[in-house]
C-alpha positions in Angstrom: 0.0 0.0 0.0 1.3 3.5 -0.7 1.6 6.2 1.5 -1.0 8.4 -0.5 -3.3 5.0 -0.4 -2.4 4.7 3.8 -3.3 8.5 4.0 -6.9 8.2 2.0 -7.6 5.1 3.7 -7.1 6.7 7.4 -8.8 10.4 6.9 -12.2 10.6 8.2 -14.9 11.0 5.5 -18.2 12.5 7.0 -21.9 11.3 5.3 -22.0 13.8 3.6 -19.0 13.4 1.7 -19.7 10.0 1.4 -22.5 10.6 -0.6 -21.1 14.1 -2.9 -17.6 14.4 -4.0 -17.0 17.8 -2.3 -14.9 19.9 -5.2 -11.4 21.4 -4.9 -10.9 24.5 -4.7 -7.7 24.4 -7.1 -10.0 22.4 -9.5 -13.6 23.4 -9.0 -16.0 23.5 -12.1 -19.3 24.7 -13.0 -20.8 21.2 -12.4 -19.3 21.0 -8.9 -20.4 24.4 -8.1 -24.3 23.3 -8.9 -23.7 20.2 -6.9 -22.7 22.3 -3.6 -25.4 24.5 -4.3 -28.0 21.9 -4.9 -27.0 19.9 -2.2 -27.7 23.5 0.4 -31.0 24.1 -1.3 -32.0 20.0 -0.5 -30.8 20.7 3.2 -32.5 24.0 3.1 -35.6 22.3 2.5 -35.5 19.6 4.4 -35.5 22.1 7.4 -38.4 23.7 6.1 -40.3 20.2 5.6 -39.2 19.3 9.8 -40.4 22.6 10.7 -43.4 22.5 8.6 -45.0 19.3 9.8 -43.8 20.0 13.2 -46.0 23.1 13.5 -48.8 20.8 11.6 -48.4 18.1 14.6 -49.0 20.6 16.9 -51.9 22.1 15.4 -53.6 18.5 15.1 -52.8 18.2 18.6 -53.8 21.5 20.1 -57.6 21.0 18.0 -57.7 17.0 19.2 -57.1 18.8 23.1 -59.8 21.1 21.8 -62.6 19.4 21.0 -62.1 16.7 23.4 -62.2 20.1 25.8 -65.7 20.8 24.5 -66.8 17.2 25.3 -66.1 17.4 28.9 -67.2 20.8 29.0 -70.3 18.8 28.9 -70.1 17.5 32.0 -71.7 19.2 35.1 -68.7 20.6 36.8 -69.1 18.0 40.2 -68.4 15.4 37.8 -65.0 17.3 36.0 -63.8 17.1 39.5 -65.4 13.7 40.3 -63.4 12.1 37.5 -60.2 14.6 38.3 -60.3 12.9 42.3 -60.2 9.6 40.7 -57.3 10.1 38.5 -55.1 10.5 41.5 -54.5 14.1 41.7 -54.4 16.1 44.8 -56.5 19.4 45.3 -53.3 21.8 45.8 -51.9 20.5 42.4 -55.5 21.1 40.5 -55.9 24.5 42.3 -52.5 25.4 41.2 -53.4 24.1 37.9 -56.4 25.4 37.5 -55.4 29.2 39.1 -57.7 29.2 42.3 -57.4 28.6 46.2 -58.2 25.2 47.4 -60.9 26.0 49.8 -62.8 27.1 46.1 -62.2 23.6 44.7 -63.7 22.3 48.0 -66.6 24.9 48.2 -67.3 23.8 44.0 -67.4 20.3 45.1 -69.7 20.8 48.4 -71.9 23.5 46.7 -71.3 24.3 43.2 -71.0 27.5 41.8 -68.4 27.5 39.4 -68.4 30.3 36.5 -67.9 29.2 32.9 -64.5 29.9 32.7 -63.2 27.7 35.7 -65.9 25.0 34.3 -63.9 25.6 31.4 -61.0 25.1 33.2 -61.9 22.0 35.0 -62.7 20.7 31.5 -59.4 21.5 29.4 -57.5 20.1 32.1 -59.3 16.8 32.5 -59.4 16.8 28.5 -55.7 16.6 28.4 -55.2 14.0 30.8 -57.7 12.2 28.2 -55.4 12.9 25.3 -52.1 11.6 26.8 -53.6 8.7 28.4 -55.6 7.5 25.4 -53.5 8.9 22.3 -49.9 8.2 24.5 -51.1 4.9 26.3 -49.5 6.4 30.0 -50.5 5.3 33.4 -51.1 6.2 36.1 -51.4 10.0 35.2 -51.2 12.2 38.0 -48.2 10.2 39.3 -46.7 10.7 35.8 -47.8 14.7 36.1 -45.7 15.1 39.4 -42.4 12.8 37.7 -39.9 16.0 36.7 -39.8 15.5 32.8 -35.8 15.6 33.0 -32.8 14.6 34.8 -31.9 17.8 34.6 -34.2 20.0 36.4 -36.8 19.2 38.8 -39.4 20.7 35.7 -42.5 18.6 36.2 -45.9 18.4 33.8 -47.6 20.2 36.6 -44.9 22.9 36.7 -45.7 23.2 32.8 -49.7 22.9 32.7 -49.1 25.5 36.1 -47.4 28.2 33.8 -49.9 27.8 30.6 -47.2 25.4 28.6 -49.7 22.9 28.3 -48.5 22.5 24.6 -44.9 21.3 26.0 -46.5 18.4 27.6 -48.1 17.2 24.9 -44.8 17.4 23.4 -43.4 15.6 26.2 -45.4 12.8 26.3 -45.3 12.5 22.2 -41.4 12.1 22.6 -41.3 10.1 25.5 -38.6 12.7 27.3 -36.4 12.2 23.5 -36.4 16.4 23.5 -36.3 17.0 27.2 -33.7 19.2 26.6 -35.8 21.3 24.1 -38.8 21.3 26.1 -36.9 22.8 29.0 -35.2 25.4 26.7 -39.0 26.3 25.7 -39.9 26.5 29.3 -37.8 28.6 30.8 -33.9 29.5 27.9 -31.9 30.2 31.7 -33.3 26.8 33.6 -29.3 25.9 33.0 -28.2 28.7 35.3 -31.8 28.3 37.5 -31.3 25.1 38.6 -27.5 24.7 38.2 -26.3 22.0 41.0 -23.1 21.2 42.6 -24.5 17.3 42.6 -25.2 15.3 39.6 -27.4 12.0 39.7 -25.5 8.7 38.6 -25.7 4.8 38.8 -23.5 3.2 41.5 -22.1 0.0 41.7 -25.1 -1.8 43.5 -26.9 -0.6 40.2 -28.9 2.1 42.6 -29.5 5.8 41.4 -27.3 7.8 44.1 -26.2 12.0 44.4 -22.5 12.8 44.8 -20.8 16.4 44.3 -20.0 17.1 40.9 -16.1 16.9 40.2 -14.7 20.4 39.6 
């Protein structure tokens, strides 16, 4: 083998060279130059294809949450919270959820008197616990509401639904935690700095999750 053939064999060739022979520049022709340029406008649109039906997921997501929303609106608002008690979730979570004191949820439940816009309220909420459960196949909800969504902050579902980012956990539960990262940038672009630590999570030897101080 020569040393020209040693040196091709050993440089790294990336995908994308596999697939186009990127041109010289000491050599470059017309033909090359519509390559590279046809190649940028196929990457180009392949960004705007993610993007596109990305945005289209969401919007078939947001009007499935919707109408399901209108069906449980249906419901007298004893029942929302009926069927919101026997999902697992406590009253302080669903008050801070839903934007109002406990002792209201408790005084609804007792007596009734709930405006249209909490009955609303009660609704959308229990509407999207339908839509992940059914469309997502998770258990167990609240319990999976109250489980932070990453390793890397203590960012739960409720947190989200808490602070109107009720499209994030949709998104959550469609990528099964895959865009955590994404979803927290969404959330809040500082939760880096916000919930910086000086312990990190990691598996021991006993095969146990444990906390020790981060190395510096």
């Amino acid at each position: 083998m020569t040393s020209e053939t040693r040196q091709a064999a050993s440089s790294p060739t990336s995908p994308v060279e596999t697939l186009v022979q990127l041109p010289d520049p000491s050599t470059t022709s017309a033909s090359q130059l519509d390559i590279v340029e046809e190649t940028g406008f196929l990457r180009a649109q392949g960004r705007f294809i993610a993007d596109d039906s990305t945005d289209l997921h969401r919007r078939a997501l947001f009007t499935s949450w919707q109408r399901r929303t209108s069906e449980r609106g249906k419901l007298a608002p004893a029942a929302l919270l009926d069927e919101i008690a026997d999902l697992g979730f406590g009253w302080r979570d669903v008050a801070r959820m839903i934007g109002v004191s406990v002792p209201a949820i408790q005084k609804w439940r007792r007596a009734g008197g709930v405006t249209g816009e909490n009955r609303r309220r009660l609704a959308s909420f229990l509407a999207l616990c339908d839509e992940i459960t059914n469309r997502y196949g998770i258990q167990e909800i609240a319990s999976w509401f109250e489980m932070p969504i990453s390793s890397l902050a203590p960012v739960t579902p409720i947190d989200l639904y808490a602070e109107s980012k009720s499209m994030l956990i949709l998104e959550h539960a469609w990528n099964h935690g895959g865009d955590s990262e994404d979803i927290l940038d969404a959330y809040d672009p500082d939760w880096r700095e916000r919930f910086r630590s000086d312990f990190e999570v990691y598996l021991d030897d006993d095969r146990q999750m444990s906390i020790r101080p981060k190395e510096a």
